[in-house]
C-alpha positions in Angstrom: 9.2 2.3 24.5 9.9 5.8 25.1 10.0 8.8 22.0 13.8 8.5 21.9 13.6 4.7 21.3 11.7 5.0 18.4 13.1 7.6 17.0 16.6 6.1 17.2 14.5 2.8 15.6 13.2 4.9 13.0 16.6 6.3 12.1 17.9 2.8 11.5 15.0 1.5 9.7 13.9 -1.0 11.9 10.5 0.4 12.6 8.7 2.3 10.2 5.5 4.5 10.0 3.0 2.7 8.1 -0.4 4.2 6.9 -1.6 0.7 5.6 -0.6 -2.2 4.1 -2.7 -4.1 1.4 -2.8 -6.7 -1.3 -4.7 -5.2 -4.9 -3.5 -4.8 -8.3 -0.7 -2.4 -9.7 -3.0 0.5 -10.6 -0.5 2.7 -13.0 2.5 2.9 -15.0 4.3 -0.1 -16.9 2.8 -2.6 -14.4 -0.7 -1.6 -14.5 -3.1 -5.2 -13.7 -0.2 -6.8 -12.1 -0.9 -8.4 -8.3 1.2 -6.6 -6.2 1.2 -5.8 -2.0 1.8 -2.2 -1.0 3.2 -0.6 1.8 2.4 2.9 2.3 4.2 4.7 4.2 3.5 8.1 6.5 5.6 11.0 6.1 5.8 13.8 3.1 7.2 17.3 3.2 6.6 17.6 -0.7 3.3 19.2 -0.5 1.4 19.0 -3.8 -1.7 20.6 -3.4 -3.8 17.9 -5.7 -2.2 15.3 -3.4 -5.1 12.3 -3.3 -3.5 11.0 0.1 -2.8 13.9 1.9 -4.2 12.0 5.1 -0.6 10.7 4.5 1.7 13.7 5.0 2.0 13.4 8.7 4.0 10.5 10.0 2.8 11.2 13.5 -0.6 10.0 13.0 0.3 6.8 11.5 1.7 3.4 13.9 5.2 2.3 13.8 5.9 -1.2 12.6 8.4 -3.5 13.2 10.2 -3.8 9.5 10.9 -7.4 9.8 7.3 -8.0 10.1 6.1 -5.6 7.8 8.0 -7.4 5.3 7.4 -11.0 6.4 3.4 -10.0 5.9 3.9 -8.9 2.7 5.9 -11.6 1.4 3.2 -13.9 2.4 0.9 -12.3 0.2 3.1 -11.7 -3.2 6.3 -11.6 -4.3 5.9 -8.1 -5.7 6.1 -5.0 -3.5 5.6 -1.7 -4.1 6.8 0.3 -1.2 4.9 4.4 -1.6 3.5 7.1 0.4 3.8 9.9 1.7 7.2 9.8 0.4 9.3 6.7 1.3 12.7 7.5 0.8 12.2 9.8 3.7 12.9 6.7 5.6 15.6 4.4 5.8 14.8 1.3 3.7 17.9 -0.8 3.9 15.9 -3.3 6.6 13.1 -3.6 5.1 14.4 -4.6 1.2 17.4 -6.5 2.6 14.4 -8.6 4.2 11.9 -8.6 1.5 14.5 -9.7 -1.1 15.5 -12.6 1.6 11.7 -13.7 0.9 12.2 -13.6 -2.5 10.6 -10.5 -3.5 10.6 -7.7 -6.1 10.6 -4.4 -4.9 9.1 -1.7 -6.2 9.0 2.4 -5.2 6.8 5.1 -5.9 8.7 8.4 -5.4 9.3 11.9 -5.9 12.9 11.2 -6.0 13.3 14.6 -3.2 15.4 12.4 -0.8 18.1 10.3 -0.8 17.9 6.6 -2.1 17.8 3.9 0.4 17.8 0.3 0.5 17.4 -2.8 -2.4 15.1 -1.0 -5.5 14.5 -3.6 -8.7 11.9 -1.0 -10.0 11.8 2.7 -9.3 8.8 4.8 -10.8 10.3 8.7 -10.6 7.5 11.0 -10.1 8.6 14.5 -9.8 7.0 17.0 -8.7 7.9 21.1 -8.7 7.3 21.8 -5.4 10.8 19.0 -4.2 13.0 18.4 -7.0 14.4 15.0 -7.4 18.1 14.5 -6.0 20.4 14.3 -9.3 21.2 10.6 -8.8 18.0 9.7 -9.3 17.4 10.6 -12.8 20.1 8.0 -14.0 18.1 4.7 -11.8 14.9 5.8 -12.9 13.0 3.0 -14.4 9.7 5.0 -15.2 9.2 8.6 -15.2 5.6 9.3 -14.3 4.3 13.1 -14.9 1.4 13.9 -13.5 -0.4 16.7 -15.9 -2.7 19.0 -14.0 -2.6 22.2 -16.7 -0.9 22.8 -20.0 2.3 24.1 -18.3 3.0 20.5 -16.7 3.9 19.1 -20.2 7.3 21.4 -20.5 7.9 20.4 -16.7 7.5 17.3 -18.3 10.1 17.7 -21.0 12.4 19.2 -18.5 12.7 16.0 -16.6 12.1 13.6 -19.2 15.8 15.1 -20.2 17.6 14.4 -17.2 16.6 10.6 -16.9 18.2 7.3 -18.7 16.9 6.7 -22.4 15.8 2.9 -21.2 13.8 5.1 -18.7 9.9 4.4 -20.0 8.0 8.1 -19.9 4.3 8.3 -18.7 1.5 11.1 -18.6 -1.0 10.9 -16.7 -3.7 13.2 -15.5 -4.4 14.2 -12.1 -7.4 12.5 -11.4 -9.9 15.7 -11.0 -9.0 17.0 -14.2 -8.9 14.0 -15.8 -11.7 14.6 -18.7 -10.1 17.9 -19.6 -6.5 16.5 -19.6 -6.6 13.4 -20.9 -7.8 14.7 -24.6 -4.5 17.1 -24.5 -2.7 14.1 -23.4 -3.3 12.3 -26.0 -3.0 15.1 -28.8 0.3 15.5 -26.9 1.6 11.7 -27.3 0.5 11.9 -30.7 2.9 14.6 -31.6 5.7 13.5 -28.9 5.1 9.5 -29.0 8.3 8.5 -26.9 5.7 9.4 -23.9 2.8 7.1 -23.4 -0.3 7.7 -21.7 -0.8 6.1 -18.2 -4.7 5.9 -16.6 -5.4 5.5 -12.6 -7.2 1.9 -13.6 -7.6 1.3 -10.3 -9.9 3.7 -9.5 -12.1 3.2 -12.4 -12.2 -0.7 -10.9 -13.2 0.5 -7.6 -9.9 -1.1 -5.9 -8.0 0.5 -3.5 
């Protein structure tokens, strides 16, 4: 297959760049402990500078896979998917859900919202970031909003968003992981005060699971 081939197969969401693909539990958020397969894709333009997968950014260095099979793995594994990155909705997902929801699953995304929505979403966890606002539509399908606090200023960024999304939308904190024993205690002196957020912990780090 030549460059051009993929890249046209790329466009239309048949093949994807995929970093890796695994079966652990939800670490974060409002489905923290539940089974779940993830699909992580390459690509990401958003640049945060704390990023834990920046290995991720570059879609170059990562294989194509066929979507079809992508999905048909993961289905075979669990019903839930959460489809992340990188950034996902860099790529076209409309193969790749309309399959997965053929199989019977639930798909999940982890995004900053920066790029257009794509494909068959039944739970979207809006993680915005300063450096690649999320498009305006976004804020209305939001299902969680997921702020990741890295110094005091994050909590009115916080606010700021928190705003612009759904009121069924569920608000997290959490702490970027390196900072995490000097953020967490403001965190939680933060909910106390402002207890529509809630606190949300990278469990799956502290269980040693990827």
């Amino acid at each position: 297959m030549t460059k051009e081939e993929e890249n046209i197969l790329l466009n239309q969401g048949k093949m994807l760049p995929v970093m890796e693909h695994f079966y652990t539990l939800q670490g974060e958020g409002a489905h923290t402990g539940k089974a779940a397969y993830f699909i992580r894709l390459g690509g990401c333009d958003v640049g945060c500078h704390w990023c834990d997968v920046k290995e991720s950014w570059d879609p170059n260095l990562h294989p194509v896979m066929d979507a079809l099979q992508i999905a048909e793995i993961a289905a075979s594994h669990c019903k839930t998917i959460v489809l992340t990155g990188g950034e996902p909705l860099m790529w076209n997902l409309e193969v790749l859900t309309t399959r997965l929801k053929e199989l019977g699953c639930e798909i999940h995304i982890e995004t900053s919202g920066a790029y257009e929505m794509s494909g068959i979403l039944d739970w979207i966890t809006l993680s915005p970031k300063k450096t690649g606002l999320p498009k305006e539509e976004i804020y209305a399908k939001a299902s969680e909003l997921k702020m990741i606090v890295f110094n005091h200023s994050d909590f009115q960024f916080a606010e700021e968003q928190a705003a612009k999304v759904s009121e069924n939308c569920k608000l997290y904190l959490q702490s970027e992981w390196s900072k995490r024993n000097e953020m967490y205690p403001k965190i939680t002196d933060y909910i106390l005060l402002n207890p529509k957020w809630q606190a949300s912990v990278q469990t799956h780090k502290y269980l040693n699971i990827p």
